[in-house]
Structures are given as C-alpha cells and as structure tokens.
Backbone as ProteinMPNN parsed JSONL, in Angstrom:
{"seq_chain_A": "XXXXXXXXXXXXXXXXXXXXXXXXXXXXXXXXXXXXXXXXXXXXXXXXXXXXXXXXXXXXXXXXXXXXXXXXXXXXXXXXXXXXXXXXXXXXXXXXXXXXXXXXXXXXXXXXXXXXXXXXXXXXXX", "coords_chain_A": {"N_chain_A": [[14.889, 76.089, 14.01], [16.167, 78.958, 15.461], [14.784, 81.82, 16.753], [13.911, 85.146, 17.408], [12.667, 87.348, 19.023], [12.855, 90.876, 18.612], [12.176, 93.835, 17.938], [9.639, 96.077, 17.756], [7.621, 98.528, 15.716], [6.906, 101.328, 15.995], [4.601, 103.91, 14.591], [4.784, 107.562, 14.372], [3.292, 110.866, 15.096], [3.805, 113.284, 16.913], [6.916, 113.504, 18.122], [8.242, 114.619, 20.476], [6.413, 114.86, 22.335], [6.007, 111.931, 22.161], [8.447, 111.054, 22.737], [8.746, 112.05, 25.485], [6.561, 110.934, 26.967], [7.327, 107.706, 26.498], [10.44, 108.262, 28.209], [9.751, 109.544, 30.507], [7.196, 108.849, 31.638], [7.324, 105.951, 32.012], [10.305, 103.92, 31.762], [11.742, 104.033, 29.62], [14.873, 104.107, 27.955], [16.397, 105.72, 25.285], [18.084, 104.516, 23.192], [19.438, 104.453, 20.44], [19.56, 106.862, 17.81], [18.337, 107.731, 15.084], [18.769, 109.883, 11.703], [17.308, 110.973, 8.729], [17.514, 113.398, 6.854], [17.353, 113.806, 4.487], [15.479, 112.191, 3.337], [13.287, 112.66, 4.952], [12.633, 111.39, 7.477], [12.642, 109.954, 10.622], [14.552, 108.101, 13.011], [13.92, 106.429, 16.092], [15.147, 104.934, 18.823], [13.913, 102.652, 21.769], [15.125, 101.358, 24.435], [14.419, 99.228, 26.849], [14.801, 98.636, 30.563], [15.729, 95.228, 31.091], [15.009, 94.112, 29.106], [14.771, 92.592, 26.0], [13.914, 93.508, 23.853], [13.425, 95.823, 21.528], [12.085, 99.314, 20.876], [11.024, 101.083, 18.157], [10.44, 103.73, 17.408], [8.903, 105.627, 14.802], [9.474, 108.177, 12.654], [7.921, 110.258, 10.578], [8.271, 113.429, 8.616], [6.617, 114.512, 7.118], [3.902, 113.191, 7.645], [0.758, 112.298, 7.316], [-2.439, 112.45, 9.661], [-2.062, 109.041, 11.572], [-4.189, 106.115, 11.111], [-4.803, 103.712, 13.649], [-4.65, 100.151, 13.161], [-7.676, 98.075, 13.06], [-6.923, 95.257, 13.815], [-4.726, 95.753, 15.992], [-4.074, 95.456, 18.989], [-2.294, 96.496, 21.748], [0.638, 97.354, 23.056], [2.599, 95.598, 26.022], [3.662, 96.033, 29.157], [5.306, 94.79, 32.193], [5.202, 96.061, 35.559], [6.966, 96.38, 38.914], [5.578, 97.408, 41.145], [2.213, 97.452, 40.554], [0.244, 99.283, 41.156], [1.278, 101.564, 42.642], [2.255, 102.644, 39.679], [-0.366, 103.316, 38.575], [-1.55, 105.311, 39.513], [0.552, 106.749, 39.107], [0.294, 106.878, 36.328], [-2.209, 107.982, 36.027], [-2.423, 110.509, 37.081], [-1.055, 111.975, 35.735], [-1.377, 113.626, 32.364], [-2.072, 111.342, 30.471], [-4.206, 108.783, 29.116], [-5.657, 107.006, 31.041], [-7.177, 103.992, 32.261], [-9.296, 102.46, 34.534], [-8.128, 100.139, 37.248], [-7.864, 96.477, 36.27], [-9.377, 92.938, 36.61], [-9.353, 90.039, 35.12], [-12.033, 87.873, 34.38], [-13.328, 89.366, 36.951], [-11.077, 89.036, 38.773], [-8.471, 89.356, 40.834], [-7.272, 92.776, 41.036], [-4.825, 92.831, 37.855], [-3.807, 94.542, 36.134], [-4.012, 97.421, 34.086], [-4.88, 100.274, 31.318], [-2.84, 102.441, 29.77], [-3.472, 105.227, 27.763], [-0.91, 106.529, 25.079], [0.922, 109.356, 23.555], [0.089, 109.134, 20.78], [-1.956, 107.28, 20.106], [-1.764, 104.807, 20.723], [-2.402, 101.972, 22.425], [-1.031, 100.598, 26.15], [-0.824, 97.782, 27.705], [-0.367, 97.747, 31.098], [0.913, 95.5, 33.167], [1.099, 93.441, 36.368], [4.351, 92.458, 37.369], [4.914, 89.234, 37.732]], "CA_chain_A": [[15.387, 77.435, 13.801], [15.908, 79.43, 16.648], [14.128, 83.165, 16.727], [13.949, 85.822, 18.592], [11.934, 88.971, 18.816], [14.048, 92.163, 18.693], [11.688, 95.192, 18.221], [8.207, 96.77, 17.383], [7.55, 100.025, 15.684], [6.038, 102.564, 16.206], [4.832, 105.29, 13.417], [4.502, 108.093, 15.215], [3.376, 112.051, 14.557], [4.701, 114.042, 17.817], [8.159, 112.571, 18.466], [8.611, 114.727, 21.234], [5.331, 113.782, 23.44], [5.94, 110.347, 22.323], [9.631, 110.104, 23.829], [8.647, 112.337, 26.803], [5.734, 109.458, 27.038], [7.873, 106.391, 26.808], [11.082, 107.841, 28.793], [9.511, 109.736, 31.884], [6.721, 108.492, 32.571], [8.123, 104.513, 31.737], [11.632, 103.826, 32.036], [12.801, 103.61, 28.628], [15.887, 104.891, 27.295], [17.004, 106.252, 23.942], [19.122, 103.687, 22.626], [19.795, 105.442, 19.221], [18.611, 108.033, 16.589], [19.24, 108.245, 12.997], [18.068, 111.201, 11.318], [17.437, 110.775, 7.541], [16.075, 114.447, 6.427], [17.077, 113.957, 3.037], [14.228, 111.174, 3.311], [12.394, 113.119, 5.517], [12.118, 110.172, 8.401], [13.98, 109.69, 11.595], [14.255, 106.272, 13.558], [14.679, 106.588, 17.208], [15.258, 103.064, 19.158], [13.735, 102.543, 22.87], [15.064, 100.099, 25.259], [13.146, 98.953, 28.359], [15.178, 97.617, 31.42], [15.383, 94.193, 31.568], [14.162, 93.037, 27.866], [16.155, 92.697, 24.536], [12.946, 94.125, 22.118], [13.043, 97.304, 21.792], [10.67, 100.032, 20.249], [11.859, 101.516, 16.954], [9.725, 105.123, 16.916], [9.387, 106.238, 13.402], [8.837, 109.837, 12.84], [7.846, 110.856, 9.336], [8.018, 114.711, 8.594], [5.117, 115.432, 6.522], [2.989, 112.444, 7.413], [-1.02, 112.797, 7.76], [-2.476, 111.121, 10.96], [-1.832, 107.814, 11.099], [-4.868, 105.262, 12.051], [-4.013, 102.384, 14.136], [-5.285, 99.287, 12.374], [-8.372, 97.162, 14.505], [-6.218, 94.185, 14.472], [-3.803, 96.23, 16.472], [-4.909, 95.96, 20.41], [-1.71, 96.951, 22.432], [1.624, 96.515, 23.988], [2.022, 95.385, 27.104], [4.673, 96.074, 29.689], [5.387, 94.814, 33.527], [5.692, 96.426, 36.69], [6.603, 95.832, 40.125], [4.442, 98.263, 41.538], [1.258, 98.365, 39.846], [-0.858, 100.124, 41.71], [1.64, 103.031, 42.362], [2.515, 102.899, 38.351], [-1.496, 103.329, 38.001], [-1.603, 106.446, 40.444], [1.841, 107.557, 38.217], [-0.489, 107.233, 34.815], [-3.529, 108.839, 36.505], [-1.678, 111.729, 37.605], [-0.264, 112.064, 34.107], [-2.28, 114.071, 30.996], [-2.631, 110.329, 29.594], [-5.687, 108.409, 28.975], [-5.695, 105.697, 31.796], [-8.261, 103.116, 32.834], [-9.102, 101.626, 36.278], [-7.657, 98.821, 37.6], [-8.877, 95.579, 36.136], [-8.82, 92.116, 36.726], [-9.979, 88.722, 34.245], [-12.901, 87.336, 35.096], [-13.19, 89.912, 37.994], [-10.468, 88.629, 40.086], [-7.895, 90.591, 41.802], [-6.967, 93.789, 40.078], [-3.209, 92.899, 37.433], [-3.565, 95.653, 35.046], [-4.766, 98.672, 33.521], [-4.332, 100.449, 30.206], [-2.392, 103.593, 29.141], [-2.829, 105.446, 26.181], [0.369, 107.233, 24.532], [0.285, 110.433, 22.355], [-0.63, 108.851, 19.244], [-3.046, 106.61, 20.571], [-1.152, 103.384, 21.38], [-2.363, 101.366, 24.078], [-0.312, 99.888, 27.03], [-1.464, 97.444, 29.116], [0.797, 97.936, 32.623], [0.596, 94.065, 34.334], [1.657, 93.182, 37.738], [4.873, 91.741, 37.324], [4.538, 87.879, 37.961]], "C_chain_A": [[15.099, 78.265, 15.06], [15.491, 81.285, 16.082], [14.051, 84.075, 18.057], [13.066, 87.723, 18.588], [12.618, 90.338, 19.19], [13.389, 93.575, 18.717], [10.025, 95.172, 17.379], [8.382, 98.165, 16.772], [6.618, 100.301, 15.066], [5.524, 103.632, 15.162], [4.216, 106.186, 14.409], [4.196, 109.84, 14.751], [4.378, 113.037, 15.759], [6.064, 113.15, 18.802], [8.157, 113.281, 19.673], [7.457, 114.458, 22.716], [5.438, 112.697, 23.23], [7.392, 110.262, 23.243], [9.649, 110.557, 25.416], [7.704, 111.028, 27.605], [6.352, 108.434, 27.681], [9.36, 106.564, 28.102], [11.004, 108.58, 30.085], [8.121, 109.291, 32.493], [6.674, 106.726, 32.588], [9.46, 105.016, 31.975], [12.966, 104.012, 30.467], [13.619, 104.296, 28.381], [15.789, 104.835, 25.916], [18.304, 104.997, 23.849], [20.326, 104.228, 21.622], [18.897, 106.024, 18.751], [19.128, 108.428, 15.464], [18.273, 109.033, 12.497], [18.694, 110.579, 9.915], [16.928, 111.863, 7.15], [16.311, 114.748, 4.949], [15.882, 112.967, 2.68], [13.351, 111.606, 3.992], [11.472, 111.964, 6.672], [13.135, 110.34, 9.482], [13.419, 108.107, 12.534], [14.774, 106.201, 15.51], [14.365, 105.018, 18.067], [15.363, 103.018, 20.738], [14.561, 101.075, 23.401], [14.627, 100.188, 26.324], [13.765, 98.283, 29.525], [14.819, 96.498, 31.272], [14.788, 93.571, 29.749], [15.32, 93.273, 26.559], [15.224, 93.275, 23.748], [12.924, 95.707, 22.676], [12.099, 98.134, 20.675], [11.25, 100.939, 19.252], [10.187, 102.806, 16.857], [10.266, 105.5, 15.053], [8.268, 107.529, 12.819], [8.708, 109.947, 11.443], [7.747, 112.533, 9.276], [6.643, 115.304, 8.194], [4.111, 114.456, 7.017], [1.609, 112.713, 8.331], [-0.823, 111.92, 8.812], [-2.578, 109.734, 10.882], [-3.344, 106.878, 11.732], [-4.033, 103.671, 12.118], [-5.634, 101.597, 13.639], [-6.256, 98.618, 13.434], [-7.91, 95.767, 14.466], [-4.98, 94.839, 15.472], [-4.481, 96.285, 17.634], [-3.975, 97.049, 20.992], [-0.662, 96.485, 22.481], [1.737, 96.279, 25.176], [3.881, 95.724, 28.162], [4.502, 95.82, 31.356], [5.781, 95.694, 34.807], [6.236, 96.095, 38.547], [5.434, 96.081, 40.989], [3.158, 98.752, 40.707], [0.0, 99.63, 40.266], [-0.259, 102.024, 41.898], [2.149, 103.455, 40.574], [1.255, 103.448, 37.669], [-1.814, 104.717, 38.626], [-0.257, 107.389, 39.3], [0.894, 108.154, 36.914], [-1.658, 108.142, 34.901], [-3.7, 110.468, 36.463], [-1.484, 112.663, 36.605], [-1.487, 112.477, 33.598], [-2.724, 112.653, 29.95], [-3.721, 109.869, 29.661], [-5.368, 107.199, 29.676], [-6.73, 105.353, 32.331], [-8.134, 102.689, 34.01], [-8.39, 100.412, 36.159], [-8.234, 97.446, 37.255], [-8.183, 94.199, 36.519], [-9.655, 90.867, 36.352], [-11.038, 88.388, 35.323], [-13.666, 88.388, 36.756], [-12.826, 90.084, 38.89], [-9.517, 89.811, 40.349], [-7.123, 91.226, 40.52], [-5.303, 93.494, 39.841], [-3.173, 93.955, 36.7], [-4.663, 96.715, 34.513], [-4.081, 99.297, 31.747], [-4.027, 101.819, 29.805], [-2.372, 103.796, 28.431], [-1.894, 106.758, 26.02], [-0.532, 108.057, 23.768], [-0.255, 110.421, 21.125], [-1.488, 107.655, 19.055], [-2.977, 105.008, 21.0], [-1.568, 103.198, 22.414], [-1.265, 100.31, 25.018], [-1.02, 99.241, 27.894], [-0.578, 97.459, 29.835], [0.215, 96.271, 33.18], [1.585, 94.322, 35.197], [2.868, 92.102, 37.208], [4.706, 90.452, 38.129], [5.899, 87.533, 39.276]], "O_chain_A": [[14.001, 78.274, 15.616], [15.987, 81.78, 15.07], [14.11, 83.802, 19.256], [13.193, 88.843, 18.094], [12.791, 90.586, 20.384], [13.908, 94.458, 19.401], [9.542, 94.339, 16.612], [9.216, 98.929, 17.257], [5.862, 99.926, 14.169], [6.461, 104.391, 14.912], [3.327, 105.815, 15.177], [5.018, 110.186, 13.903], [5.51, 113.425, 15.471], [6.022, 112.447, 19.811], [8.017, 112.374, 20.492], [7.751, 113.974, 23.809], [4.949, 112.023, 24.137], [7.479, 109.563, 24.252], [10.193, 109.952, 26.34], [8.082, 110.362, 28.569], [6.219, 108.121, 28.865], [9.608, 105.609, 28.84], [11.949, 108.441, 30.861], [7.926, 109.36, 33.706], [5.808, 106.268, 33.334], [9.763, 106.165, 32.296], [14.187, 104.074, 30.323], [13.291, 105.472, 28.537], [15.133, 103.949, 25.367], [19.282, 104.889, 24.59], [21.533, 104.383, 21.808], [17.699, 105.923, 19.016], [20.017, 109.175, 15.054], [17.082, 108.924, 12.786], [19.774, 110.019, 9.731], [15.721, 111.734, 6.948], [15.734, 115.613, 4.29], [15.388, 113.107, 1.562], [12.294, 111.002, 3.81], [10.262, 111.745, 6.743], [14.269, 110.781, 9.297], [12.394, 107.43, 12.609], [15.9, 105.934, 15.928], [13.452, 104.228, 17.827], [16.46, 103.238, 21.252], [14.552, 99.991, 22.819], [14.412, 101.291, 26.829], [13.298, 97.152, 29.658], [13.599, 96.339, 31.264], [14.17, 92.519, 29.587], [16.333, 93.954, 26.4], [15.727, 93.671, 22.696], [12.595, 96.367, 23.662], [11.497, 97.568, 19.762], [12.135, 101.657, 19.719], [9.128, 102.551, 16.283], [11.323, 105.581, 14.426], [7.062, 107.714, 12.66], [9.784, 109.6, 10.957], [6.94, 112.94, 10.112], [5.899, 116.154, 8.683], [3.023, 114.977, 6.771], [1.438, 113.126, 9.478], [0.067, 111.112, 9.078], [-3.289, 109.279, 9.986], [-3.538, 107.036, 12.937], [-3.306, 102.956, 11.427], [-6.819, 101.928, 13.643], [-5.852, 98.534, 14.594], [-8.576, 95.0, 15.161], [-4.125, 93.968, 15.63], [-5.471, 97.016, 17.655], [-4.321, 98.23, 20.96], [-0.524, 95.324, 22.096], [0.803, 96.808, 25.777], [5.0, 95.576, 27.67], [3.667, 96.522, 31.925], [6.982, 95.955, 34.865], [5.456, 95.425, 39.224], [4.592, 95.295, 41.425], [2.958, 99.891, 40.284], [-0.735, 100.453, 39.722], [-0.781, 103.098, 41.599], [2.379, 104.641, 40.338], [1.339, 103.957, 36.552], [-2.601, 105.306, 37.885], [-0.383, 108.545, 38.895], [0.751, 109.324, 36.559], [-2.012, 108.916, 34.011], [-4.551, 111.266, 36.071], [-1.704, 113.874, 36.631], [-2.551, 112.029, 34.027], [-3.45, 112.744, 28.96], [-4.494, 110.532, 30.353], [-4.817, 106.305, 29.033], [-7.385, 106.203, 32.935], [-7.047, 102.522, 34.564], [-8.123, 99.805, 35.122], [-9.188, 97.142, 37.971], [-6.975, 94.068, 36.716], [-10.587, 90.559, 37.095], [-11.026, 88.518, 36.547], [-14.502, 87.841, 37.476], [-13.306, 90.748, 39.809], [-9.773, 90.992, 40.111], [-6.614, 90.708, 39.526], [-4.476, 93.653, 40.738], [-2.016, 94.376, 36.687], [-5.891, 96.684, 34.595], [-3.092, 98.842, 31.171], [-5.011, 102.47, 29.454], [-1.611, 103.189, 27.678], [-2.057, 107.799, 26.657], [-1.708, 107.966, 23.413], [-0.864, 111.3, 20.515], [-1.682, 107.129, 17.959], [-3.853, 104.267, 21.447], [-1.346, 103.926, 23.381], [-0.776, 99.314, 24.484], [-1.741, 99.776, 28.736], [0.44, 97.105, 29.241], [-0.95, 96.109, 33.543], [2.573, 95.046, 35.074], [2.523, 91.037, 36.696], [4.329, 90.616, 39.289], [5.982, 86.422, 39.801]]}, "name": "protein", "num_of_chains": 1, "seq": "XXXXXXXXXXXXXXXXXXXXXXXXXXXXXXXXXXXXXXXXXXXXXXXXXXXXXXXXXXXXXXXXXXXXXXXXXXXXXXXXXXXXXXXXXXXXXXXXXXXXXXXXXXXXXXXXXXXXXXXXXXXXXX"}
C-alpha cells in the first residue's frame, strides 16, 4: 500500500500571529481558508515551497489555551541558509535557541518557537 503524508495540524489560539509567524518570517503560503462560524472554527491550509504536506491551522473561537501534549517535540523544516535564517529568528520577537550540533559537531540546527508554543527545528538543508 502506497502512503503518503499530506498535512499536520495545528490548533491554534492567535490566528493572526500564527500566520504572520509561518508566512513572514518562513516562506509559507496560504493555500486556503474555510471559515465555519456557524461552528465557530476556521481551517486555514499552509504550504511550504518545495513539499506536498502542508499545515492545516485550526482556529477555534472560544477555545481555552491549548497544552501541547509531552509526546509532542516539534516540526522540523530545512534551509539553505542556516545561519542567516538563525540571525532572521533572533532578530524576530520569537523564542530562538543557539546554534546546535549532535554530539557537538558542526552547528545544523536550532529551534524556533511559534505563537502558541510550537517548536521548529530549522536544519541545514542536506
């Protein structure tokens, strides 16, 4: 059986720091957005240059804060440039970590956190 991974989502409280988040200081675009406000939910659908999964934001109106579960680490996304993408996040009101690298070898990644507390790890594209 062949499979294929198509999207992740997101529950999210501030839709509009989360898409300022994902589409200026990342690349993503707005795909779509369905508004349900007789359900009181909306569904907005990231894509990411270069990948087919995209990120399904889901906004609830009334909903309390959400905790992220501790089996939940992160997502992870590539760059060419990591070092100026790490100077980009730094720069930025987000919560970014130094430069790290396994075992202590040469620095691939670091980790961004989003408005509702999602972490990103940024790797050095391969």
């Amino acid at each position: 059986m062949n499979q294929e991974l198509v999207e992740i989502c997101l529950r999210v409280r501030d839709l509009e720091a989360t898409l300022d988040f994902y589409t200026n200081l990342f690349d993503f675009e707005v795909a779509s957005r369905r508004e349900f406000p007789e359900n009181k939910f909306d569904l907005i659908y990231l894509n990411s240059p270069g990948s087919s999964v995209q990120i399904e934001l889901t906004y609830n109106y009334d909903a309390e804060p959400y905790t992220i579960g501790d089996g939940f680490s992160h997502l992870g996304v590539t760059v060419d440039d990591l070092e100026k993408m790490h100077e980009i996040c730094k720069d930025s009101d987000y919560k970014t970590s130094e430069l790290k690298g396994l075992s202590g070898g040469t620095p691939s990644y670091f980790f961004v956190t989003d408005p509702d507390g999602y972490r990103i790890e940024v790797k050095r594209k391969k």
